[in-house]
C-alpha positions in Angstrom: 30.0 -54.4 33.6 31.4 -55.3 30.0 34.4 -53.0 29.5 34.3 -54.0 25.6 30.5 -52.2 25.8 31.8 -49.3 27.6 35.0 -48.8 25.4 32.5 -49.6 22.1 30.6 -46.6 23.3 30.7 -43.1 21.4 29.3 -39.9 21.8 29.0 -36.5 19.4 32.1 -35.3 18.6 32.5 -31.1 18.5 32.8 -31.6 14.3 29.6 -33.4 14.4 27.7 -31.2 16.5 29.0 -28.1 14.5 27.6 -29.8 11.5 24.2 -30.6 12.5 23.8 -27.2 13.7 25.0 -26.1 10.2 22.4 -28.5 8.9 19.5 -27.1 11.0 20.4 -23.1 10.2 20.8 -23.9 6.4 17.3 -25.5 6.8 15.6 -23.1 9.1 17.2 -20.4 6.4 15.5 -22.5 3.4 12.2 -22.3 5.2 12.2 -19.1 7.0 13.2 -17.5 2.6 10.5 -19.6 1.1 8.1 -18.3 3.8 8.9 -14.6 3.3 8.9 -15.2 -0.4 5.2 -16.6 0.1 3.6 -14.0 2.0 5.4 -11.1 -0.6 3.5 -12.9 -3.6 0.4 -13.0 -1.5 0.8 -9.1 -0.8 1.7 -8.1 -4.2 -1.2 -9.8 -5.7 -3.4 -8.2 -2.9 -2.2 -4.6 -4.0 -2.9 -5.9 -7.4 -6.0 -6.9 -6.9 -7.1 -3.3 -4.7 -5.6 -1.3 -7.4 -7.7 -2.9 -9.9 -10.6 -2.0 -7.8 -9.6 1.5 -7.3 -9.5 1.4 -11.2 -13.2 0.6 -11.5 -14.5 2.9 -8.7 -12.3 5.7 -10.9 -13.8 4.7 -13.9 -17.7 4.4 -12.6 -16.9 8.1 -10.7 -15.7 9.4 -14.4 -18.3 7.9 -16.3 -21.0 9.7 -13.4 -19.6 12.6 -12.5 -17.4 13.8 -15.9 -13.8 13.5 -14.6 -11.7 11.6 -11.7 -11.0 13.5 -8.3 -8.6 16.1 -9.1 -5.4 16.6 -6.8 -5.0 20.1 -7.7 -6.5 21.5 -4.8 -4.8 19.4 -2.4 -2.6 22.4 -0.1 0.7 19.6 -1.0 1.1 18.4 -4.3 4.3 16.3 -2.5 2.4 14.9 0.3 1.0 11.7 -1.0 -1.4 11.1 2.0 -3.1 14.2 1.7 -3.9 13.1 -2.3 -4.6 10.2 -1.1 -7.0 11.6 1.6 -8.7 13.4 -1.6 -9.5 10.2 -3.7 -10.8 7.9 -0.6 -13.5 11.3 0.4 -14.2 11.6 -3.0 -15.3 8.1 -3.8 -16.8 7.6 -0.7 -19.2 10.6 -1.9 -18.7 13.2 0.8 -16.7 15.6 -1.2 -16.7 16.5 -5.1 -14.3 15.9 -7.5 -12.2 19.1 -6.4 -11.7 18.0 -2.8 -14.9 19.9 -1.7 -17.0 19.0 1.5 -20.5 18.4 0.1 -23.6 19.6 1.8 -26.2 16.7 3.4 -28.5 17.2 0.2 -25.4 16.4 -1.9 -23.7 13.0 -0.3 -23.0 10.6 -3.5 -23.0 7.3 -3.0 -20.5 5.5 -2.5 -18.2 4.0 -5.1 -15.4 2.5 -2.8 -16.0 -1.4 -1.9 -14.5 -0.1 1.5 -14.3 -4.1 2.9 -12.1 -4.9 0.5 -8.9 -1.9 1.6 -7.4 -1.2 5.0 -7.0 2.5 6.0 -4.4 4.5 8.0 -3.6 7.3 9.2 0.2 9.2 9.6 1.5 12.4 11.3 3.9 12.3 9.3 3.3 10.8 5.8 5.3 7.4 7.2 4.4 4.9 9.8 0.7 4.5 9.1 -1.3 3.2 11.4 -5.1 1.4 11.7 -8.0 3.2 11.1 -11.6 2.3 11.3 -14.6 3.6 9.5 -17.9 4.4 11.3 -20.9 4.8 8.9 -22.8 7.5 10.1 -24.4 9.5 6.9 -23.1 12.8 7.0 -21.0 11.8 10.4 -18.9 9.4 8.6 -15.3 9.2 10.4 -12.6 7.5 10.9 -11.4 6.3 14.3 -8.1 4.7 15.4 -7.6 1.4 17.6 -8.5 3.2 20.8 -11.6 4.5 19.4 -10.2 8.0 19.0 -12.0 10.1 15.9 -8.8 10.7 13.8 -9.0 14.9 12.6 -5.9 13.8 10.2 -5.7 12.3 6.6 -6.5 8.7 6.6 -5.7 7.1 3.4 -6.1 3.6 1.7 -3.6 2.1 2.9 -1.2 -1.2 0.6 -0.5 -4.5 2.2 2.6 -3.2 3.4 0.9 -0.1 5.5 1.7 2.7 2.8 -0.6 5.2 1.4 -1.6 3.9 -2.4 0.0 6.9 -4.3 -3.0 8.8 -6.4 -2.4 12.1 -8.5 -4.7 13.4 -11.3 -3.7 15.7 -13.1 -0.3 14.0 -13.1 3.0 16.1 -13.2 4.3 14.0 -15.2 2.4 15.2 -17.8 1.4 11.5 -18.8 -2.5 11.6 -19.6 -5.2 9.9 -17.4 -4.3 9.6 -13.6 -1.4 7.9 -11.4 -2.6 4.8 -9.0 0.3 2.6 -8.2 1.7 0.9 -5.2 5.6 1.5 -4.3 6.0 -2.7 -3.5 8.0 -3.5 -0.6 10.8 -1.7 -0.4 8.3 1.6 -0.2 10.3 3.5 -2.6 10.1 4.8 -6.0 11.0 7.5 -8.6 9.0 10.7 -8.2 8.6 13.0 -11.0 7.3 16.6 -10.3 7.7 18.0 -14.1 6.5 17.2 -17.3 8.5 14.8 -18.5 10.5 15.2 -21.9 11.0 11.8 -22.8 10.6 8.7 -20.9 12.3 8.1 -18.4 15.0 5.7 -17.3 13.6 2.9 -15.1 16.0 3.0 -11.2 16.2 0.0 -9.3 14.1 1.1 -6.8 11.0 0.6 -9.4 11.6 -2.7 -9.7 8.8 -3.5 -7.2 6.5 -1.5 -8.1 2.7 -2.7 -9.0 2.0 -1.8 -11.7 5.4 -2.5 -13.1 4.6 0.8 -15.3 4.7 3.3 -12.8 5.4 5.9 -12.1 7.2 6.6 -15.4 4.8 4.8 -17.8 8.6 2.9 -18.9 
């Protein structure tokens, strides 16, 4: 055997090992951001795009019926699945624009394009999870992924399996009604009152779609 070969012969040293690993986690990193970055432009124009639909099922159920869904008689004015409960029965025509069951003789049609939202369904007003709707006439329900009928509020759910937030007359004292999504981080500014003046935008409303709300800055 040719000792000059053998001596000639050089493996990884520790530094250069540590630096390809550096090299692979600074590149996994890169990929792993850009990929997450991706899918959160893909979501927030999906919430867009459902909001904007909500907007013309509001707008066709106003221009039929004389004024959008009205959260006043929900038993909660805080609990935004319940007001969101309100708006998805009220455009899918089995209750009137007060939050009203309507008799078998009364069912509207529907105004809600119901393939184009995912619904869910919380105990608590957090941690939503699938629900399913059965088309049924007057025995229109929702079931869960076992096939259980839900008895709770199911809501239109946003891409990031939160109720959209829906309020009419708003609190705020803003006119027309609030639809917006609370973006990723699932939080944002809630105002209970008639506002003064406007308000100062928190970071927390940096995500939201639309940018606007809930403060109308």
């Amino acid at each position: 055997m040719n000792k000059n070969v053998t001596k000639n012969r050089k493996g990884f040293t520790l530094i250069e090992l540590l630096v390809v690993i550096t090299i692979i986690g600074i590149l996994a990193g890169i990929t792993f951001s850009g990929a997450d970055f991706l899918f959160n432009v893909q979501d927030e124009k999906k919430a867009e795009s459902e909001i904007e639909a909500l907007r013309l099922a509001l707008d066709q159920y106003k221009a039929e019926y004389g004024d959008y869904p009205s959260t006043d008689s929900v038993s909660d004015p805080s609990n935004e699945a319940e007001r969101n409960a309100l708006l998805l029965k009220a455009l899918l025509g089995i209750e009137n624009e007060f939050g009203e069951k309507l008799n078998s003789d009364q069912i509207r049609q529907s105004l809600l394009p119901n393939d184009t939202f995912s619904f869910g369904f919380s105990e608590n007003n957090a941690g939503f999870k699938p629900a399913y709707m059965q088309d049924a006439g007057m025995d229109l329900a929702f079931f869960d992924n076992d096939g259980k009928k839900i008895s709770k509020f199911v809501a239109i759910i946003d891409p990031w399996q939160r109720p959209y937030i829906y309020e009419y007359p708003r609190r705020d004292g803003h006119l027309g009604y609030l639809l917006f999504c609370k973006g990723k981080d699932g939080k944002a500014s809630i105002f209970e009152n008639e506002l003064a003046s406007t308000p100062n935008k928190k970071p927390v409303d940096e995500d939201n779609i639309p940018y606007t709300e809930p403060g109308k800055w």
